[in-house]
N, C-alpha and C positions, 0 to 999 in steps of 0.2 A: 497148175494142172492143165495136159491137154486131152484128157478125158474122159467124159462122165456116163456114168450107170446109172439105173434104177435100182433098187436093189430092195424088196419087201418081203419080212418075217414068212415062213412054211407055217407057222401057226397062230393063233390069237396068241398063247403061252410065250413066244417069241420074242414078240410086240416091244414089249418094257427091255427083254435083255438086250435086245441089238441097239436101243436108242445109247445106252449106258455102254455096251460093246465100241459103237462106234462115237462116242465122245474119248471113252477113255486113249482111241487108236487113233485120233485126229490130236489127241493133245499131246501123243508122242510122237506125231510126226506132220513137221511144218506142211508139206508136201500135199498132206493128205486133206479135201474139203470133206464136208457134209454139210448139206442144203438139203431144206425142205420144199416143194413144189406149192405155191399156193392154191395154183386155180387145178391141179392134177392131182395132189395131195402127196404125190410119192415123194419118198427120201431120195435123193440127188446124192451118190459120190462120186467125187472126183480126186484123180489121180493123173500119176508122168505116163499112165499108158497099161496095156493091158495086161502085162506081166503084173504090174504096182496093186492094181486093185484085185486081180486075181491071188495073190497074197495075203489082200486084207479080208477078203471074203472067206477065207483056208482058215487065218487067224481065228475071226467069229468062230468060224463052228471047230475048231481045236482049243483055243485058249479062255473062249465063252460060253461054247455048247450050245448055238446060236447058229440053227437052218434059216440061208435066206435064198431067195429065187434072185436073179439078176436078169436085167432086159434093158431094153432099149427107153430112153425116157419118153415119157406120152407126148407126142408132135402138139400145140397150142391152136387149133386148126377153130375156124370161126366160121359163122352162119351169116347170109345177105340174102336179099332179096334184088328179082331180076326188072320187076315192073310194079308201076301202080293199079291198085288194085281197093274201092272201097264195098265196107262187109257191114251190115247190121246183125247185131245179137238184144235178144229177149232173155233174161234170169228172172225166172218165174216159179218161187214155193209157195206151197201150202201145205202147213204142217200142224194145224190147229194153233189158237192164240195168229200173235203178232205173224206176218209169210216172209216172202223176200221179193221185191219185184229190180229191176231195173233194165233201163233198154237204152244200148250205148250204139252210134254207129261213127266208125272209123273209115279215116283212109290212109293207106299206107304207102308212101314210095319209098324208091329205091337213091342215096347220095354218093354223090363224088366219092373214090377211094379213100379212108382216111379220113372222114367227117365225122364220123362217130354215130350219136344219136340227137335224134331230135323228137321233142314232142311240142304241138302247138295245141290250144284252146280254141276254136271257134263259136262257140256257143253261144248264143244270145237268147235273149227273154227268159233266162231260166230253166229252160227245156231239162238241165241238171244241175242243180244248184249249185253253188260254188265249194260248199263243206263237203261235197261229193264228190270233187276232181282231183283231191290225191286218192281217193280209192279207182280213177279210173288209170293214173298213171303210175300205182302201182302194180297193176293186175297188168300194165304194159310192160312195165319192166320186169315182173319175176318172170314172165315168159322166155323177155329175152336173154334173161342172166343165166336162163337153162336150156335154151335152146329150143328147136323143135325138130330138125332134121336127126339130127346125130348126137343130140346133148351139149354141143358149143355155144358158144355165147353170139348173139345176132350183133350185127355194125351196122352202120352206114345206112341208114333209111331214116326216113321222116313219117310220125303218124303225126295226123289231124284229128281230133277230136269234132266231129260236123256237127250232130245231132244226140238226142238221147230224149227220155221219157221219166218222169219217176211218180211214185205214189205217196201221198202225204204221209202214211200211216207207214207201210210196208217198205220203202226207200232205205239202205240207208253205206256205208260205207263200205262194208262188206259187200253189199251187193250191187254195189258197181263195178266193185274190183273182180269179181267173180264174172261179171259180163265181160267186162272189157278183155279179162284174161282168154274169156272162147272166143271175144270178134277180134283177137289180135292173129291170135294163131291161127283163126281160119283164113281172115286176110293172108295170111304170110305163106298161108301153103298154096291159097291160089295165087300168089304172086309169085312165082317160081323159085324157091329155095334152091340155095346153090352152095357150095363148102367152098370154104377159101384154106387153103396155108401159107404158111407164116414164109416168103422169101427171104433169106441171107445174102448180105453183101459180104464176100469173099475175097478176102484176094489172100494171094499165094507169092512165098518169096521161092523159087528155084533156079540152081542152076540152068545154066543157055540149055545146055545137054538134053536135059531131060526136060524140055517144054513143052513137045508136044505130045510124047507119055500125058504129062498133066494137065493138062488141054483136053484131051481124048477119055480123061476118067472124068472131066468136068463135066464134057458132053453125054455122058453114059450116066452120069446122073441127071438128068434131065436140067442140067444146068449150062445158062448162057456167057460165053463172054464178051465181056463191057468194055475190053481196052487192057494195053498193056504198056509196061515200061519196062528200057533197061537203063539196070543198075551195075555197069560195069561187066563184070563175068555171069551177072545175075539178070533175070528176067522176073518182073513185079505184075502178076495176072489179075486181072481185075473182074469178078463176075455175080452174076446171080445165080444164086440156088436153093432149089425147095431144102426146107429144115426137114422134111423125113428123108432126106438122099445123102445127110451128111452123118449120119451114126459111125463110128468109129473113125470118120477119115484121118484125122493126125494118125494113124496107126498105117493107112494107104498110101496117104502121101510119104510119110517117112519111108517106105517098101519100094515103093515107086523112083527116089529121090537119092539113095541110099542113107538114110539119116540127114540130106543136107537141105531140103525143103521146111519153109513154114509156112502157118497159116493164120488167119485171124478171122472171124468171123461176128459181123450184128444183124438186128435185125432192119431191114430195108421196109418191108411191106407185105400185105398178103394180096395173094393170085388164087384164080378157080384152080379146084383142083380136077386135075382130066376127068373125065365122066365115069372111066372104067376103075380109077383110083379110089373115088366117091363114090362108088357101090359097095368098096370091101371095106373102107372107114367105117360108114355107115352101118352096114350088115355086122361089124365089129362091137362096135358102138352098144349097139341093139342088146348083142347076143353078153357084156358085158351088164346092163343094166338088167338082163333077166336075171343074169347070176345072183346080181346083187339086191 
């Protein structure tokens, strides 16, 4: 396949026919994928290109009675922080009987590209006892496994756990995790939250001819080139480019190429995304989770 859609049911009623739709249509035809998206959830097909899948989608709603929307797949776009920054938080109930108390303070930087996450323990003397530090590094992580800017998942930063407080009686797992989950996020927004996406390393086989046509759509997609080679009557383009600038390109490139260009595409790394980019993600984001 060199091209894939999203493609999700017009109704709940839908739902069940199109999974059954599009098994039945992938088992008759090699050609044809279906993947499900984990961290985006949407069904993924893929096909030789846009006529292909524009056939299988006609199929569904003639041979299944099966409305579906088709779109572009959700870009895998991630959340970081830009500086260190530490925050104390207080979780304080009273609800009659047994309350909830606990007082967690953090600090949070920011890691090398590509480090992933880190959480450290500093605590001494008990200040939170020990049976109450996976409720503080859990209330760290569901924060970050949901984000807080745009709903993406956070990288690349280190919390500390410095200090905390607890109460003999009112203490207890829960309410650690409930604190540490407001002093992460408060941390994290004063620390300047920033959207990254996902960079692709590209490269491209095409005729000498048309190299700098494909050069020039590389550039217009905000994408860099890394280097090239020849191959003979061929030229081997070597670049970077943001994953929401690549939507249909096998379909471009072939138009560009006259059918004689390839491409291949992984992923390299993520980059901020421009400022003015990550206003509409975000506002996107937003106006998506009210719906839902």
């Amino acid at each position: 396949p060199v091209l894939e859609i999203a493609v999700e049911p017009k109704t709940k009623g839908d739902q069940e026919k199109m999974g059954e739709a599009l098994g039945r249509l992938a088992r008759e035809d090699p050609s044809f994928r279906v993947t499900s998206d984990e961290e985006s959830g949407q069904t993924i097909i893929k096909g030789m290109g846009e006529l292909h899948l524009d056939i299988i989608v006609d199929r569904m709603k003639r041979e299944f009675k099966v409305e579906a929307n088709i779109g572009a797949p959700q870009v895998a776009y991630r959340e970081t922080i830009l500086k260190s920054v530490e925050n104390t938080y207080i979780h304080k109930k009273q609800s009659g009987g047994a309350g909830q108390f606990a007082k967690v303070e953090l600090s949070v930087e920011p890691l090398p590209a590509g480090k992933g996450r880190e959480i450290e323990n500093k605590i001494k003397g008990g200040a939170i006892p020990k049976e109450f530090i996976p409720g503080v590094e859990k209330g760290v992580e569901s924060v970050a496994d949901s984000g807080i800017l745009a709903g993406f998942p956070l990288i690349d930063y280190k919390v500390t756990i410095l200090d905390g407080l607890h109460h003999d009686v009112d203490s207890s797992v829960l309410a650690f995790e409930i604190a540490s989950r407001y002093c992460f996020k408060e941390a994290c927004t004063k620390a300047s939250l920033k959207l990254l996406e996902p960079m692709m390393r590209v490269e491209v086989v095409t005729p000498e001819d048309y190299m700098g046509d494909v050069m020039g759509d590389i550039s217009s997609r905000r994408g860099k080139i890394m280097g090239m080679e020849t191959e003979g009557a061929f030229q081997r383009i070597k670049a970077k480019v943001p994953q929401s600038e690549l939507y249909h390109y096998s379909t471009s490139l072939r138009s560009l190429t006259g059918g004689r260009g390839i491409h291949s595409e992984e992923l390299s790394h993520y980059d901020e995304v421009p400022r003015d980019m990550e206003a509409k993600v975000t506002a996107a984001a937003k106006a998506a989770q009210e719906e839902s």
